[in-house]
C-alpha positions as CSV (number, residue, x, y, z in Angstrom):
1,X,0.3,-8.3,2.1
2,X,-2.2,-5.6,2.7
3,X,-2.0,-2.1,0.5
4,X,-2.8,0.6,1.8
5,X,-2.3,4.5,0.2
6,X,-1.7,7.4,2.4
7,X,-5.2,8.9,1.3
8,X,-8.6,7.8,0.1
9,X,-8.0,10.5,-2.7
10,X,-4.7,8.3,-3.9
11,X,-6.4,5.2,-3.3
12,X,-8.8,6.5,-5.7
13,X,-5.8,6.9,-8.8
14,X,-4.3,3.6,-7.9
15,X,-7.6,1.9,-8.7
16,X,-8.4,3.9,-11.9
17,X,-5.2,3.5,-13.8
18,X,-6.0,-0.4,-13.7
19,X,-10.1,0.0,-14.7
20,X,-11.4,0.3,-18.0
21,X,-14.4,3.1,-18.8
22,X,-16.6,0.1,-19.1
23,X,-16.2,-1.2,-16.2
24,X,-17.9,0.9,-13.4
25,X,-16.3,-0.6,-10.3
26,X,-18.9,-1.6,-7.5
27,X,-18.3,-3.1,-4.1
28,X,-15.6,-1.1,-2.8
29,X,-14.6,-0.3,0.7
30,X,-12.3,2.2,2.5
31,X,-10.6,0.5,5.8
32,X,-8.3,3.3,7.8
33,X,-5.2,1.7,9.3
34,X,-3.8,2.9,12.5
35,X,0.4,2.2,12.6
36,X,1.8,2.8,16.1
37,X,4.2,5.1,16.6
38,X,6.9,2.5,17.8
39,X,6.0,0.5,14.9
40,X,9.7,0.5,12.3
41,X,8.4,2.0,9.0
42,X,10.9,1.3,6.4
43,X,11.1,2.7,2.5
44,X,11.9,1.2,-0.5
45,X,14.9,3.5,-0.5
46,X,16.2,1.6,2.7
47,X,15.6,-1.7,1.4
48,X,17.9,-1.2,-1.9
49,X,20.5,0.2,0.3
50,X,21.1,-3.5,0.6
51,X,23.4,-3.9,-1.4
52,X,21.6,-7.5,-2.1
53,X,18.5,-5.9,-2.8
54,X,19.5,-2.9,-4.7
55,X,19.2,-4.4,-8.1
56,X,15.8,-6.2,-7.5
57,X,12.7,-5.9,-9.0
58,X,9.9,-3.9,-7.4
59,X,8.0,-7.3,-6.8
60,X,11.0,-9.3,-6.0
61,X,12.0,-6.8,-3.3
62,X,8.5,-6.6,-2.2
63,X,8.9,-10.4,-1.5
64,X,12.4,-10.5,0.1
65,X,10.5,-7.4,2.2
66,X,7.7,-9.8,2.9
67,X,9.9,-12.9,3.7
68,X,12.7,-11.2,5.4
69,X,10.4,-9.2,7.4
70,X,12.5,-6.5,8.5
71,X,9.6,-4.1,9.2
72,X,5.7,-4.5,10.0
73,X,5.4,-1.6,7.1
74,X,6.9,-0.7,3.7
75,X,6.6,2.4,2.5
76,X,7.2,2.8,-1.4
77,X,6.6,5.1,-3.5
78,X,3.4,5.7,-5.6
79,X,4.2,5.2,-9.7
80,X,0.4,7.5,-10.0
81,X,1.7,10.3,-7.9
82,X,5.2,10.0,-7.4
83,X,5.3,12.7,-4.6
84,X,2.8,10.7,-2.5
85,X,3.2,7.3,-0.7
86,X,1.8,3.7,-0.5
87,X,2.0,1.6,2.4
88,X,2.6,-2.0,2.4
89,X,1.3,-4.2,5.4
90,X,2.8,-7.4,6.3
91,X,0.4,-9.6,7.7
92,X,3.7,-11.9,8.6
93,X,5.6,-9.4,10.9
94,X,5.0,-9.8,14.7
95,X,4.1,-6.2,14.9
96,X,1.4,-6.6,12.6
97,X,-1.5,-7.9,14.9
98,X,-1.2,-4.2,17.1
99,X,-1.8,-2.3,13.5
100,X,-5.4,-1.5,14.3
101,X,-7.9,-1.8,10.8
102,X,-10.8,-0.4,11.4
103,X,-14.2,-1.3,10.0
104,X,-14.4,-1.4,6.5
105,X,-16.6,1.1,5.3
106,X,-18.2,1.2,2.0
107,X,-16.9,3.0,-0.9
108,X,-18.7,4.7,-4.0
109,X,-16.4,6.0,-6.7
110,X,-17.9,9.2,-8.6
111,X,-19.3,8.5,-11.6
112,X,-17.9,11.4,-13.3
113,X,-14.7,9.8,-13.1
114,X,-15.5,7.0,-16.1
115,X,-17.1,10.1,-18.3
């Protein structure tokens, strides 16, 4: 599965909230993901509409997502900042392969951030 937010700036809080101050992450890069338009895009709310999904877990969903493959992209919301959006990629859908990554590019996170 590939994770993508739906900015760098979001990207950014995802990774903080799991790094400690100590550690100053290095070796980051930013890849931009292009999703045709014709490509289904569904949410975790249309998943537990299921009504044999509705009582999953976050990861167990994620994984009857991923195995069931209803969708070349999930799009769940973000626990950081709950009025913004990840994007799940699934590397196992058909549709995947025309999702077009781009080079990554490397990434430098401010070092204000672990003050």
């Amino acid at each position: 599965m590939v994770y993508m937010a739906q900015s760098v700036a979001l990207a950014v809080l995802e990774n903080l909230v799991h790094m400690s101050r100590q550690d100053f992450p290095a070796g980051y890069v930013r890849i931009t993901a292009i999703v045709p338009d014709d490509i289904a895009i569904i949410s975790e709310i249309d998943l537990r509409g299921n009504r044999s999904l509705k009582d999953l877990s976050t990861r167990a969903l994620g994984d009857a997502w991923l195995d069931g493959q209803p969708s070349g992209v999930l799009k769940v919301r973000s626990a950081v900042v709950p009025e913004e959006w990840n994007y799940l990629l699934n590397p196992r859908h058909p549709d995947f392969s025309r999702i077009v990554l781009h080079q990554p590019e490397p990434f430098v996170f401010d070092e204000r951030l672990f003050q």
